[in-house]
N, C-alpha and C positions, 0 to 999 in steps of 0.2 A: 422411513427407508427412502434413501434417496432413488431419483431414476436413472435407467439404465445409459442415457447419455448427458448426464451431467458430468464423466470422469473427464479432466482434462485431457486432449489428445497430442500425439506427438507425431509430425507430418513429416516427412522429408523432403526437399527438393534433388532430384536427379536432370541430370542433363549433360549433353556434350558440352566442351565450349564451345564460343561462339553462337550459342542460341538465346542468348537473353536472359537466363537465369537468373543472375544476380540481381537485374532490373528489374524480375519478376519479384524477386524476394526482398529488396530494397523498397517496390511498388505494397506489396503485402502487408509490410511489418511498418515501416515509415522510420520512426526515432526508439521507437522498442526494440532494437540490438545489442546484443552481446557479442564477442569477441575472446576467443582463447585458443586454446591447444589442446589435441584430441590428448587423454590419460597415454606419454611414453613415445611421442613422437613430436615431431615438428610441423606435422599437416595442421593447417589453420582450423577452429571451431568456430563458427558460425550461425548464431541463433537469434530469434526472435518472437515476442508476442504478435498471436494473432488471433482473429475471434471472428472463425467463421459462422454466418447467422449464428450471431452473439455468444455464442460456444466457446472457452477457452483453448488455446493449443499452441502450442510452439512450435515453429517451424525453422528444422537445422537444414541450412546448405551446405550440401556435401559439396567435396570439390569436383570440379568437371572433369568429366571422365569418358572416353570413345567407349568402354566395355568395360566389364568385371575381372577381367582376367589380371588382376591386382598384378600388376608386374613393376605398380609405381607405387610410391608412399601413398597418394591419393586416391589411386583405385583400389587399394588394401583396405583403409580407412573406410570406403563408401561400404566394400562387398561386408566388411564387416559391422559396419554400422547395419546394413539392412539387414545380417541374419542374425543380429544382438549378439555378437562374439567379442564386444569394443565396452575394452572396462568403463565400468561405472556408464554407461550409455544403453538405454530401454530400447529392445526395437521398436521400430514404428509403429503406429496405427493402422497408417497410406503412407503412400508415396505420389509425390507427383514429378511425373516427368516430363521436361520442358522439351519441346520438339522445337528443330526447326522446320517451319513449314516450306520453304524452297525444296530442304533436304529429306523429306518425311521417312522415306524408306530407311537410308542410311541412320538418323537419328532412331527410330523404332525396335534396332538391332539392339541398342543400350533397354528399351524398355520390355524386348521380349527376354531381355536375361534376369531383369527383375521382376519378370512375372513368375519366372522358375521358383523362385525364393518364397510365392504363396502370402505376397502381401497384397491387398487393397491396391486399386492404381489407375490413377486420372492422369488422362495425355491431354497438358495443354499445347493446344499448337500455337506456338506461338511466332509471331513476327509473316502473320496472314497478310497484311495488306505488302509485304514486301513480294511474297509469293503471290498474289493476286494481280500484281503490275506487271509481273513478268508472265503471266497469261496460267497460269496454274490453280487450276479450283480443285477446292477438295469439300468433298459432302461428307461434314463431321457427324451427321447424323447416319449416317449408313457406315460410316466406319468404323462408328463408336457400336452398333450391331454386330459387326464382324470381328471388334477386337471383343465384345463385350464388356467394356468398359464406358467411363466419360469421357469424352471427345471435346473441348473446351475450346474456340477461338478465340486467341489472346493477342492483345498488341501489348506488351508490357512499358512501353517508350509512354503508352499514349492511358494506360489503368483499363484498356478497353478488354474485357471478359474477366474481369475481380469477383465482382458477384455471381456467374456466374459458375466461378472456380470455387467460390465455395458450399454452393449447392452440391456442384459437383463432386466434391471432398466427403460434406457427412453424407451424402448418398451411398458413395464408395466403402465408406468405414462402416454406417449403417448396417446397408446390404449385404458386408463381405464380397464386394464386388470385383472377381480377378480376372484378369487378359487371358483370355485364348493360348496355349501355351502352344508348341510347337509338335507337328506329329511324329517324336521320334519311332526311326526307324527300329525292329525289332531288335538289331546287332547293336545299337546305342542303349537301349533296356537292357539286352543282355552284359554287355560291356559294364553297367553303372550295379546290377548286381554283382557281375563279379568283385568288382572293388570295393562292395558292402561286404561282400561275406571274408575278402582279405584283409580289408582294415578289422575289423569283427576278431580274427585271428590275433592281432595284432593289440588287442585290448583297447582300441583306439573308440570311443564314443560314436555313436553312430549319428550319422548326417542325414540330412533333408536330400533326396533327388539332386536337386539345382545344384547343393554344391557339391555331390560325389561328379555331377556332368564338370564344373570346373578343373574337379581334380581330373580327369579325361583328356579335357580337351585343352588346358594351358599349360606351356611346355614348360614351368617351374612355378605350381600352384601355391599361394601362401596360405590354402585354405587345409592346406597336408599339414603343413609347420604347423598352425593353429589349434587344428584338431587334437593334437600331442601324440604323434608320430615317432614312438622310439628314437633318440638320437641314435644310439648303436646299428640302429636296422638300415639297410638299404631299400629303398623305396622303390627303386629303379626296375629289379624284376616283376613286381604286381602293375606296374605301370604300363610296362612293355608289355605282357602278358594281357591285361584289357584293353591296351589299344590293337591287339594281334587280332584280337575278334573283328573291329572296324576295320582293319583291313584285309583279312577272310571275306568279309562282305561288301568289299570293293569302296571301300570308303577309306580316306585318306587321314589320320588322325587328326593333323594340321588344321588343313583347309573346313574338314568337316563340318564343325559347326556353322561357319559363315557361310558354305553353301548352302547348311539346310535352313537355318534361320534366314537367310535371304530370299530360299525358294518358297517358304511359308510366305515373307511378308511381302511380295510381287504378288501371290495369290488375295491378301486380305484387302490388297490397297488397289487391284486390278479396277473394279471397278468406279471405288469410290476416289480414284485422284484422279484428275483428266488434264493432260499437260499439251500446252500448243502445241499444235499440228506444224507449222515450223517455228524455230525457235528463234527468236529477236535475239540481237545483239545488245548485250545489257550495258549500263551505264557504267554497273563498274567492269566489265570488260574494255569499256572504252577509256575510261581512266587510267586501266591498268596496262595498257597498251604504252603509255606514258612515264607511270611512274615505276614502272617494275621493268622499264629500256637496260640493256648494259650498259647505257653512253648516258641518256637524260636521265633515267630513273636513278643510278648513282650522284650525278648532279643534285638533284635534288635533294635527297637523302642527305648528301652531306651538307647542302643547305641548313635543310631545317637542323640536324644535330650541329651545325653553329650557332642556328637560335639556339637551341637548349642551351648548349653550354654557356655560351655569352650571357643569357637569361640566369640561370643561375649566377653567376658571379652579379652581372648588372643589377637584377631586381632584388636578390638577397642581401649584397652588399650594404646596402645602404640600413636595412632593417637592425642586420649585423652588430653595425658601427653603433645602432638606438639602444640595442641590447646592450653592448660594451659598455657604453657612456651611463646608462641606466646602472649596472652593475658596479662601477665605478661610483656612482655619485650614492647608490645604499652603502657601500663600502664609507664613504666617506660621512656618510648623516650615521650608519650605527657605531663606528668606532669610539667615537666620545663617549656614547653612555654606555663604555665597558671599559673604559680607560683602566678602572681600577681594578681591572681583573686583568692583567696583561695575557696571559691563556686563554679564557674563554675569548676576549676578542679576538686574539689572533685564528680560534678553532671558528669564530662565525665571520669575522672579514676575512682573511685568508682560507678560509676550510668551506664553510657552507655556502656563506655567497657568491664567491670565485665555484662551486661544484655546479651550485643552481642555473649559475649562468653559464657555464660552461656546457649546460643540458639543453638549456633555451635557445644557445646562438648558433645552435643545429637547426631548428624549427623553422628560419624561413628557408635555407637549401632543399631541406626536406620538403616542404609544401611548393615549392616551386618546380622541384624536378616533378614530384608525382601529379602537381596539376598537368604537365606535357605529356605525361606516362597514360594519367586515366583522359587526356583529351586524346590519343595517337591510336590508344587502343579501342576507345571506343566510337573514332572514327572506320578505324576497319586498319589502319596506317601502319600499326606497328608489325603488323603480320610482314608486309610487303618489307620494311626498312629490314627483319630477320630473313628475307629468303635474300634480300641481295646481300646479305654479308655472311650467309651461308659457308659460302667456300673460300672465302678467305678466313674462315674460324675452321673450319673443319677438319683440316690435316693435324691438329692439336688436341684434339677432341671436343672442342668446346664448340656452338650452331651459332647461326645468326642472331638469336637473342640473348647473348653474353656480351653484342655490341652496346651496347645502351650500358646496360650496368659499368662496362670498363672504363664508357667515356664519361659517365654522372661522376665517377669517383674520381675524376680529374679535380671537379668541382670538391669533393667532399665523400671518401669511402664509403660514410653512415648513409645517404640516401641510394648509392651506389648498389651499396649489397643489399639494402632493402627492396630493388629496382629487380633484381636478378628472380623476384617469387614470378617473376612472367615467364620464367623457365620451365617446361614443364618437363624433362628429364631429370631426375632426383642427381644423378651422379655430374651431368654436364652444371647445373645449377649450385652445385656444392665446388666444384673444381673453379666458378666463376666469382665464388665468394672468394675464395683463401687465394686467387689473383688481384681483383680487384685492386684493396689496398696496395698494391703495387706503382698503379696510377700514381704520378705526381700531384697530389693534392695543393691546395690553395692551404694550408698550416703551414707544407717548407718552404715557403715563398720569403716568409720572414729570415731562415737560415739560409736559401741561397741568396738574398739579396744584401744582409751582412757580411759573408764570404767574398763576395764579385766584388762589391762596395769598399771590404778594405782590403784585399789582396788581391785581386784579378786584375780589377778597372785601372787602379793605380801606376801597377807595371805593367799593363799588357794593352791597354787602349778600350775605349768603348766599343767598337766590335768584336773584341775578343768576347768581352763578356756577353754581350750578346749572344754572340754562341754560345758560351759557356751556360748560360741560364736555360734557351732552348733545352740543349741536349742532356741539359737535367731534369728538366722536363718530359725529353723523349727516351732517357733510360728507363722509368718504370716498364713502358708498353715496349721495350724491346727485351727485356728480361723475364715481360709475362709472358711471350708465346711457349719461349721455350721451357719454363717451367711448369705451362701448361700443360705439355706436352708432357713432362716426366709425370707430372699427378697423375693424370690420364693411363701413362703404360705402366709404371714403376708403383704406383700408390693406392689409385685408384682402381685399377688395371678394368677401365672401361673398355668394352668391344666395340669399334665401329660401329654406330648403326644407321639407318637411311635417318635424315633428316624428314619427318612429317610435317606436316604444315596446311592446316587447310586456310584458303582466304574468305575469309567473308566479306560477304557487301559492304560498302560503302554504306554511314549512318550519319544521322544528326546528331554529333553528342547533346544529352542533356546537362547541362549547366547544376541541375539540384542532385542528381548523381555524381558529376566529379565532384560538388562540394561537399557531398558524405561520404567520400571515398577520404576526401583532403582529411577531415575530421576524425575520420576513424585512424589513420596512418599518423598523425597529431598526439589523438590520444594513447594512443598503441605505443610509441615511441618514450613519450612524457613518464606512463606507469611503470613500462617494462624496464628498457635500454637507460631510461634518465636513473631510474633510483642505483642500478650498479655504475652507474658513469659518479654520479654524488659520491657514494660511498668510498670507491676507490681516490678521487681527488679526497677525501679527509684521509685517507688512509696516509697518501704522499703525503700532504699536511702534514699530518703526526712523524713522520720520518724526517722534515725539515726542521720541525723546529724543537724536536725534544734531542739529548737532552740540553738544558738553559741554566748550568751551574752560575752563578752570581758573579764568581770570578772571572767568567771572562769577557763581563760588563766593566766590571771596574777594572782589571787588565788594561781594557781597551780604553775608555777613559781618563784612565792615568798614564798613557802614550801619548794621547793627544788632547795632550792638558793646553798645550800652546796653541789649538789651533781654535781660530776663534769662528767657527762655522757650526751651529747645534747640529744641522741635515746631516753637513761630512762626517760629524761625530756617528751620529746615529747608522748611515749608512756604514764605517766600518763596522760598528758593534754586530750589526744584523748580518754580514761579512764572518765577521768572530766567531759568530753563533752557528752559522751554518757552515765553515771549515772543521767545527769540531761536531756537526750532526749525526745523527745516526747513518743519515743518507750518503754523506762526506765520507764518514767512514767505511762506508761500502763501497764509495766511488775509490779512494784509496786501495781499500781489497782488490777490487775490479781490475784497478789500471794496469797491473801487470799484462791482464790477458786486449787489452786496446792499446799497449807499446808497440807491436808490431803495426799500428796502424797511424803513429805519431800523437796519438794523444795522450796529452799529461791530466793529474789528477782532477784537475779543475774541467776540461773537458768532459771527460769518465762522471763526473758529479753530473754536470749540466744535461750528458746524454741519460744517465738513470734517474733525473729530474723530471724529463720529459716524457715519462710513459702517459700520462696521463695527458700529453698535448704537444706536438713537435714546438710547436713556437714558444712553449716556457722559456727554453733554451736560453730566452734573448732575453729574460728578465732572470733566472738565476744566473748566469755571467754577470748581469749590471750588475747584483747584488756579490759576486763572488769578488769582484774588483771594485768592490766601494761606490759603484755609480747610483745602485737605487734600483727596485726593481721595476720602474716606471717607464724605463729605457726603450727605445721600440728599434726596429734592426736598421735604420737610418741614422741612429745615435752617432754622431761625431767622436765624443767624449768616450765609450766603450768601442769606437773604435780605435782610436790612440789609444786606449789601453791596451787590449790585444794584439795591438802591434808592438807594444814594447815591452811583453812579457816575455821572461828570458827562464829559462830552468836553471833551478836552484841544487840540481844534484843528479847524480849520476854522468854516464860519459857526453854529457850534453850541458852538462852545467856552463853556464854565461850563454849560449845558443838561444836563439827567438823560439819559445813555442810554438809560436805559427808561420806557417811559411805557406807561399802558394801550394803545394803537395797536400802539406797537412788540409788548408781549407778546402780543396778540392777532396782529400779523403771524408771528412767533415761532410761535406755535401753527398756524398754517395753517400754512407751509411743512411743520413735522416731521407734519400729520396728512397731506401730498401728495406728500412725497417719500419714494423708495424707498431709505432710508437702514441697509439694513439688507444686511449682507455676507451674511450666512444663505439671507434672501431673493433676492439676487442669484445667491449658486450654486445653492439647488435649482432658479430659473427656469433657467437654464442648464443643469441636469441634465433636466427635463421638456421643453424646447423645444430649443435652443441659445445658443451665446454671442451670437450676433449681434441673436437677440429679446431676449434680457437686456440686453445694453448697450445695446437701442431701450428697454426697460422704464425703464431707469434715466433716458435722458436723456429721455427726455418727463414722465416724474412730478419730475422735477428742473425743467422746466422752467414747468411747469407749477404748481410748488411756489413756484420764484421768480413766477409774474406773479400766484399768488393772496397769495403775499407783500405785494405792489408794491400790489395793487389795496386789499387790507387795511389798508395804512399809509397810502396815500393819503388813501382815503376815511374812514381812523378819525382823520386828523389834520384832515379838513375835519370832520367833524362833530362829535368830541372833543375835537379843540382837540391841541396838543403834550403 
């Protein structure tokens, strides 16, 4: 028979943000992490081995959360992870909840609501020596008396109270050792039975105390939905009805909770926190005097987000180009020994290793924004760069920390919207995904520098195009606000709400934290986002090059019998092959509904060629006019081409396909559409498919009518 504490245990971490959490639980587990998604949502799972005195146990980080009152994906996810309502997930054992020591009161609010719930619970405090500088002692031992629980000082930066936390852990589970709960008044008893004995009516399962007090006290509980609360019923009069007792007894429904769980925890912490008698002006007050100025503190900000983005381009670039050339040169060592299988080479040099690398040369943008991400944030930084760009986001619905994601995705949408999880509004954070790719990405730089190159610069001078490039660049971020704005009222139909924010101190990042942040965000990317990026690049694959009837090799071969060049031969046949594609002839189908927008078939192919990467564009063109698809948007030779293609039919026949209007139409659509397969699976990893395939079809459609209005109005005023 084994004994009573050899089961493995299951811990939780609870915390606000800002208190150190994840460095507590990053400090705990070390390289024993896991990574996934809670069963039917999109809030992050979070786990790891631990072995308090030698004990096995896992410990999941919930995500951080001010209170229970689940009003966000994340605090749904926690209230229900703690009272075991979250599929396939065991409730805990313990819980440990991470305090900050500066904020102990405030922080404590979060752990007197998960003492309600009747779990086990160890309050580390943590980030003590920050609170001890600023003149603030607290006696963990007399407070851990009056909460009746473990009182733990912890520095998690520094591993200082580990072993102590996990004494303090099997103690807690051991002993059943619970917090001191709150003394609700007799009208709050009364109140939490009546809404026992009405859900009771109601067939509805019966709850634990804590979470009928949720259903009370939050003004649209998801613990009602959960419970299985008749959809047909209105919930509205038993609600009203129990909250009519608290206010019979002079007690306000709203505020109620906060004033009485606040009046409890001034009573517990009364004697045991003793905070200077007058209070110093702290270090980061005095920094923040500087960097959170209207005049310097904007200065700066925009400083460092020119480092970011510069850094990105600068330090990724160069990795980039190693990936490319690496990709290129396996392409060139495996094609030989498949020579005689002309399909499967072309399904592993065009299909898999053009997918893989096209997965990979995400990797250093991505590691480079989020190293600036987890250094800003876990400086204290990023807090302050969202409150000064607060209000210039706000009248759209979107806060100060949808800056950063908007500008990363200049560089590259994928690290972009990966950036935007530091949102902590579920609705502002989804509205800043499906804008994002908006951003003028570093993919269409290749299509407006083809376009400027052979139709702007030629007739219009080098400062034309200059601006012309600019303001291709500044049309995404002038099209995101205002369709921000319609998500926001028409779509999303988010309410105003205040902008929260708390700032925390000023810290020393640690160097072996952002580098397992880098690695997790790495490998997250790699398993998830890379294998549907893969698949779909085979998928186009298969749409270029099937089908490959015989004849229209020898066709092409026997036209240019005279021409003594093997390349030019080849390069038409692979021309041949793909005018008569699957994908060709879709581009054919298509082209009626992108007439209005001046492009002929061969356009229509090159724009449905490039879902899976704007810049294909420039190597199916080379291949569509016989140049080869090794072409890059500097090409000479593909630009003489496209300047001297003329339409073969219709009221335009002998006419140049492209004309300044056309390329400038050409350039809006790829700066508005979301043509990018990468971008399409991480929004569908951050949100879901169903917002992704809205992402795509409104920036697609959207792409077509700024097309439509481009060609229109550039042939009235340009001329053809």
């Amino acid at each position: 028979m084994s004994r009573p504490d050899s089961r493995p245990l299951r811990i939780a971490l609870v915390g606000n943000p800002n208190t150190g959490k994840t460095t507590l639980f990053n400090r705990l587990t070390g390289s024993r992490q896991k990574i996934g998604n809670y069963p039917g949502v999109t809030v992050e799972k979070k786990y790891g081995a631990w072995h308090p005195g030698g004990r096995a146990a896992t410990l999941v980080d919930l995500p951080g959360a001010y209170s229970l009152a689940a009003s966000s994906p994340d605090e749904r996810v926690a209230l229900d992870f703690l009272t075991g309502h979250l599929a396939g997930e065991a409730r805990p054992d313990a819980v440990i909840c991470v305090v900050d020591a500066s904020n102990i009161v405030r922080n404590l609010f979060l752990a007197s609501q998960v003492a309600d719930l009747g779990l086990p619970l160890v309050i580390a405090l943590n980030m003590s020596d920050a609170a001890e500088q600023t003149g603030i002692h607290i006696d963990a031992a007399l407070l851990a008396r009056h909460l009746g629980v473990p009182v733990v000082r912890t520095v998690a930066t520094r591993g200082e109270g580990s072993g102590a936390l996990e004494k303090a852990v099997l103690r807690a589970v051991d002993g059943r050792l619970l917090m001191a709960q709150v003394p609700w008044p007799e009208a709050v008893q009364r109140a939490v039975h009546y809404l026992a004995d009405g859900l009771e009516k109601e067939g509805v399962a019966p709850l634990e105390p804590g979470e009928l007090r949720r259903i009370l006290f939050d003004q649209r509980s998801a613990v009602l939905e959960r419970a299985g609360w008749p959809p047909e019923a209105d919930p509205q009069p038993l609600l009203s009805a129990a909250r009519d007792i608290l206010s019979a007894a002079g007690l306000q429904p709203v505020p109620a909770e906060a004033l009485l769980r606040y009046e409890h925890l001034g009573h517990v912490t009364a004697d045991a926190v003793r905070f200077p008698e007058k209070r110093r002006r702290t270090r980061t007050e005095r920094i923040d005097a500087v960097l959170t100025h209207r005049v310097w503190g904007l200065l700066i900000f925009a400083l460092l987000m020119f480092l970011v983005f510069q850094s990105i381009y600068a330090w990724a670039g160069p990795v980039m180009e190693l990936i490319e050339v690496t990709v290129a040169a396996v392409q060139e060592r495996v094609a030989p020994w498949l020579a005689a299988w002309p399909a499967v080479q072309s399904l592993v040099v065009d299909g898999l290793v053009v997918g893989v690398g096209g997965v990979l040369v995400f990797l250093p943008q991505i590691l480079v924004l989020f190293f600036f991400i987890a250094l800003l944030e876990d400086t204290g930084y990023m807090a302050r760069g969202a409150f000064l760009m607060d209000k210039m986001f706000g009248w759209c619905g979107l806060n100060g920390k949808s800056f950063v994601p908007m500008l990363s995705s200049y560089a590259c949408a994928v690290p972009g919207i990966l950036a935007a999880r530091t949102i902590e509004d579920p609705r502002a954070r989804l509205t800043t995904v499906l804008v994002s790719p908006l951003m003028s990405c570093s993919a269409r730089l290749p299509v407006y520098t083809l376009m400027i190159g052979a139709f702007i610069e030629p007739s219009h001078g080098a400062v034309v195009a200059g601006a012309v490039l600019f303001a291709a660049h500044l049309l995404g971020l002038v099209v995101a606000v205002p369709v921000a704005w319609s998500l926001n009222r028409f779509v999303l139909r988010t309410r105003t709400q205040p902008f929260l924010l708390e700032m925390p101190p000023y810290r020393r990042p640690r160097l072996r934290d952002i580098l397992w942040r880098l690695w997790e965000r790495a490998r997250e990317f790699l398993v998830r986002a890379g294998t549907v990026i893969l698949a779909m690049t085979v998928i186009i694959w298969a749409l270029v090059y099937f089908p490959r009837p015989p004849e229209v090799r020898e066709r092409t071969v026997a036209a240019l019998s005279a021409l003594n060049d093997p390349s030019a031969v080849e390069h038409a046949v692979e021309a041949a092959y793909l005018e008569q594609s699957l994908l060709a002839r879709a581009g054919r189908a298509v082209q009626p509904v992108f007439a209005p927008a001046g492009f002929d078939w061969k356009i229509t192919v090159g724009v449905l060629a490039s879902f899976p990467a704007r810049e294909v564009i420039i190597a199916t063109l080379g291949t569509i006019y016989g140049i080869g698809r090794e072409v890059d948007a500097g090409s000479g030779d593909l630009r003489f081409a496209l300047g001297r293609d003329l339409w073969t039919h219709g009221d335009r026949a002998g006419q140049p396909v492209f004309t300044v209007p056309v390329a400038l139409a050409v350039m809006v659509f790829f700066a508005l559409c979301l043509q990018c397969g990468a971008t399409v699976a991480v929004m569908a990893k951050e949100a879901n498919w169903g917002w992704a395939v809205f992402g795509f079809v409104y920036m697609t459609l959207l792409a077509w009518l700024g097309a439509v209005l481009t060609y229109q109005l550039g042939t009235r005023w340009l001329g053809g």
